[in-house]
Backbone as JSON Lines, residues from 0, in Angstrom:
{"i":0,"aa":"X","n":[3.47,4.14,126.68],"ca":[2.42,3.37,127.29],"c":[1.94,4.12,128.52]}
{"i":1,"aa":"X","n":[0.58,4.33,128.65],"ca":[-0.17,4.99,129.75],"c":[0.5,3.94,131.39]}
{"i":2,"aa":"X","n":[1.2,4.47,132.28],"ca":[1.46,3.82,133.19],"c":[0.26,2.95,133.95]}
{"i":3,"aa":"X","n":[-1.01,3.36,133.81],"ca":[-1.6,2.87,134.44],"c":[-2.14,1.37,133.63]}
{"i":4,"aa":"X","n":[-2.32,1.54,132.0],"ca":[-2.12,0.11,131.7],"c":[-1.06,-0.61,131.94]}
{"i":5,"aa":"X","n":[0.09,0.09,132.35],"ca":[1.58,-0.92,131.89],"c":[1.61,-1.53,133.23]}
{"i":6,"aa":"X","n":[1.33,-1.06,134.21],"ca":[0.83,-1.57,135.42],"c":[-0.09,-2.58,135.53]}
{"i":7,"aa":"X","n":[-1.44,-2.54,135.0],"ca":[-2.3,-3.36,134.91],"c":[-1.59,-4.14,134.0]}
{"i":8,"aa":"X","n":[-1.46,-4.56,132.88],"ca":[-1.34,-5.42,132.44],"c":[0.61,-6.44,132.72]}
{"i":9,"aa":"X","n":[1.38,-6.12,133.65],"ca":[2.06,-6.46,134.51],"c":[1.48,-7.71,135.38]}
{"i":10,"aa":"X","n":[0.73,-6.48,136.21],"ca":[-0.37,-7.83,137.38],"c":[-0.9,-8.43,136.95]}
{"i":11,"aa":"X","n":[-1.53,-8.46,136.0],"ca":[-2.02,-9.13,134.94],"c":[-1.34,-10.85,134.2]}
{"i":12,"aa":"X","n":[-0.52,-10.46,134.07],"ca":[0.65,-11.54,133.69],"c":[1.28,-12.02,135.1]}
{"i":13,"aa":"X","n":[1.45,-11.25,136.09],"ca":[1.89,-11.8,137.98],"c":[0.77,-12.97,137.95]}
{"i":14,"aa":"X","n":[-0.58,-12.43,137.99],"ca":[-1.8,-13.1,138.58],"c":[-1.63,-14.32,137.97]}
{"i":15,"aa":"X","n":[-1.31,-14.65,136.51],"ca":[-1.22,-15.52,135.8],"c":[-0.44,-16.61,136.36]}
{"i":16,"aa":"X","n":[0.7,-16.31,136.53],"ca":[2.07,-16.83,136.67],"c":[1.49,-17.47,138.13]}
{"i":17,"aa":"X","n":[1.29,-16.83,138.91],"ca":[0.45,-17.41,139.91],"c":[-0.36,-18.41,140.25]}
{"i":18,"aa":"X","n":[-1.61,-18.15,139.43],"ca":[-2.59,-19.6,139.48],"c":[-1.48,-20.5,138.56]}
{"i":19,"aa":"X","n":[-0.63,-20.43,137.7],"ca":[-0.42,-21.79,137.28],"c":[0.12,-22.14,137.78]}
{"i":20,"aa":"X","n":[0.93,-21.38,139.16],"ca":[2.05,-22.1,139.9],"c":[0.87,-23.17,140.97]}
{"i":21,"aa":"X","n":[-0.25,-22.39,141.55],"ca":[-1.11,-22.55,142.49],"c":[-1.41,-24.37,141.42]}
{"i":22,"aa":"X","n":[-2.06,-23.69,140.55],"ca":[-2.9,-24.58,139.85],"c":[-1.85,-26.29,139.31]}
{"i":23,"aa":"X","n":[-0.3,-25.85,139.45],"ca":[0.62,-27.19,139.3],"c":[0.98,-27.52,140.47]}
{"i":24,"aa":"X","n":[0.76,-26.49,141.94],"ca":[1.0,-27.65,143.3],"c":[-0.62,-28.24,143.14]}
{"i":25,"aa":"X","n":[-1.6,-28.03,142.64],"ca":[-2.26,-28.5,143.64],"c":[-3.43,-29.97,142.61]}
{"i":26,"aa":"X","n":[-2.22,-29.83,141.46],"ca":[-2.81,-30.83,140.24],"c":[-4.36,-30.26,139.48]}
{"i":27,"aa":"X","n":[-4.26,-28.88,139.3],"ca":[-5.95,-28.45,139.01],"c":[-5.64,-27.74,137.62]}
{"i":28,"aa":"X","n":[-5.93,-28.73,136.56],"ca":[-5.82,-28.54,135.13],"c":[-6.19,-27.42,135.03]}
{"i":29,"aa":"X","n":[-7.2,-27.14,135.78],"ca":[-8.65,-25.68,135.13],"c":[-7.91,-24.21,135.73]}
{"i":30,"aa":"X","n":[-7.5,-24.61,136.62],"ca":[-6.18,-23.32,137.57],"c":[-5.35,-23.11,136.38]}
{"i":31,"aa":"X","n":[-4.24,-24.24,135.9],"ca":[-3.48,-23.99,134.83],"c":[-4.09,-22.8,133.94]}
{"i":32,"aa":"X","n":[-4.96,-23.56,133.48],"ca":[-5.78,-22.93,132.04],"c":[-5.74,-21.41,132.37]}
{"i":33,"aa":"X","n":[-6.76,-21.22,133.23],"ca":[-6.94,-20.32,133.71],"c":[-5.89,-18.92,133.89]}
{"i":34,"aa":"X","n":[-4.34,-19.72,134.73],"ca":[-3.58,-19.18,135.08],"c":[-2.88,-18.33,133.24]}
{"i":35,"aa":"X","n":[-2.64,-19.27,132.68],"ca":[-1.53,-19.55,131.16],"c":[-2.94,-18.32,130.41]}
{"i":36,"aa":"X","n":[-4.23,-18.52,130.34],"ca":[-4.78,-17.46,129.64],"c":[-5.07,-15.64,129.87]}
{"i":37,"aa":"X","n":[-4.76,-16.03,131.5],"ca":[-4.7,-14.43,132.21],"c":[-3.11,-13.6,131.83]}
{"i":38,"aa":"X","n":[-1.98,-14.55,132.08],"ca":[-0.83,-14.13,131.71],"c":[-0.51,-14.05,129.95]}
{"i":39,"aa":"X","n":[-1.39,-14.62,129.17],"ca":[-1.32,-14.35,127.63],"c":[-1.86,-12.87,127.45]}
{"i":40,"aa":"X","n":[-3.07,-12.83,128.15],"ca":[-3.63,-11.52,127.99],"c":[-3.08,-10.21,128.65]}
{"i":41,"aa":"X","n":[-2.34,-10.43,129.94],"ca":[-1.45,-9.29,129.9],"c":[-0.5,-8.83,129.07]}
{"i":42,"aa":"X","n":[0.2,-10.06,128.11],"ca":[1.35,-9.99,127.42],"c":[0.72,-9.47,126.23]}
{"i":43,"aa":"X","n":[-0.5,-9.61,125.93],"ca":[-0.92,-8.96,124.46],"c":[-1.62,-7.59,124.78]}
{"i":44,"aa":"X","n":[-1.71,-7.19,126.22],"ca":[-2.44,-5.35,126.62],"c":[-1.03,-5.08,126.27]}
{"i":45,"aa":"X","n":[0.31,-5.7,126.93],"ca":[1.38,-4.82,127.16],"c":[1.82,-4.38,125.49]}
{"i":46,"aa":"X","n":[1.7,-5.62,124.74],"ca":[1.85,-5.56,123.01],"c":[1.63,-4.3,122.53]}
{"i":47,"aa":"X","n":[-0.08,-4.37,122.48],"ca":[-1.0,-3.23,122.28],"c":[0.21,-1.86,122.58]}
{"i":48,"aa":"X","n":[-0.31,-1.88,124.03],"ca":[0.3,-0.71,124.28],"c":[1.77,0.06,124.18]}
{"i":49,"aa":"X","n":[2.44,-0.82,123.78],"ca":[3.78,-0.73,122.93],"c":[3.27,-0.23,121.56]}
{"i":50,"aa":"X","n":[2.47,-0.94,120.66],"ca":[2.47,-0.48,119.36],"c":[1.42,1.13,119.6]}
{"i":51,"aa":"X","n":[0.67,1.38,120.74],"ca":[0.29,2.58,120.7],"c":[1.15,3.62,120.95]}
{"i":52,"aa":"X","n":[1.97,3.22,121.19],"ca":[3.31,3.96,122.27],"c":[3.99,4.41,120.56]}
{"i":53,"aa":"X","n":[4.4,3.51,119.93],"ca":[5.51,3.37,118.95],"c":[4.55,4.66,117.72]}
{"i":54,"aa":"X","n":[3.55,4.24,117.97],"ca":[2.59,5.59,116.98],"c":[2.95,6.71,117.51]}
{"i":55,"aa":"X","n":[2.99,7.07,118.76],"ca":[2.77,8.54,119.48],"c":[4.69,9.21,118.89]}
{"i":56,"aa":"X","n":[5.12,8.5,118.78],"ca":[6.96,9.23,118.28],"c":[6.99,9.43,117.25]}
Protein backbone atom coordinates (compact mmCIF):
# COMPACT_ATOMS: atom_id res chain seq x y z
CA UNK A 1 0.00 0.00 0.00
CA UNK A 2 1.32 3.50 -1.17
CA UNK A 3 1.99 5.11 2.42
CA UNK A 4 0.50 8.06 1.49
CA UNK A 5 -3.00 6.39 0.94
CA UNK A 6 -2.54 4.17 4.05
CA UNK A 7 -2.22 7.37 5.82
CA UNK A 8 -5.05 9.05 4.28
CA UNK A 9 -7.33 6.60 4.53
CA UNK A 10 -6.38 6.01 8.49
CA UNK A 11 -7.49 9.81 9.10
CA UNK A 12 -10.01 9.05 7.25
CA UNK A 13 -11.59 6.44 9.52
CA UNK A 14 -9.98 8.91 12.88
CA UNK A 15 -12.21 11.79 11.33
CA UNK A 16 -15.05 9.36 11.33
CA UNK A 17 -14.75 7.94 14.68
CA UNK A 18 -14.76 11.47 15.66
CA UNK A 19 -17.89 13.17 14.41
CA UNK A 20 -19.77 10.15 15.71
CA UNK A 21 -18.32 10.56 18.99
CA UNK A 22 -18.97 14.59 18.51
CA UNK A 23 -22.24 13.78 16.80
CA UNK A 24 -23.48 11.17 20.14
CA UNK A 25 -22.44 13.98 22.84
CA UNK A 26 -24.21 16.37 21.22
CA UNK A 27 -27.56 14.20 20.07
CA UNK A 28 -26.99 15.21 16.12
CA UNK A 29 -28.30 12.18 14.09
CA UNK A 30 -26.78 13.92 10.80
CA UNK A 31 -23.04 14.13 12.70
CA UNK A 32 -23.58 10.32 13.33
CA UNK A 33 -24.38 9.64 9.71
CA UNK A 34 -21.95 11.59 8.60
CA UNK A 35 -19.31 10.43 11.09
CA UNK A 36 -20.21 6.13 10.48
CA UNK A 37 -20.02 7.02 6.42
CA UNK A 38 -16.49 8.84 6.45
CA UNK A 39 -15.03 5.95 8.66
CA UNK A 40 -16.74 3.16 6.17
CA UNK A 41 -14.95 4.85 3.43
CA UNK A 42 -11.60 4.83 4.91
CA UNK A 43 -12.05 1.15 5.77
CA UNK A 44 -12.91 0.34 2.08
CA UNK A 45 -9.57 2.87 0.52
CA UNK A 46 -7.59 0.80 3.15
CA UNK A 47 -9.44 -2.65 1.52
CA UNK A 48 -8.64 -1.44 -1.93
CA UNK A 49 -5.31 -0.82 -1.16
CA UNK A 50 -4.55 -4.10 0.46
CA UNK A 51 -5.96 -5.98 -2.53
CA UNK A 52 -3.60 -3.63 -4.73
CA UNK A 53 -0.82 -4.43 -2.47
CA UNK A 54 -1.65 -8.36 -2.54
CA UNK A 55 -1.39 -8.04 -6.69
CA UNK A 56 2.08 -6.33 -6.59
CA UNK A 57 3.77 -9.97 -4.75
Amino acid sequence: MAANEKVRAKVEQAVGKVAQAAGRATNNKTLIAKGHAAEVAGKARQAKESVKDTGRH
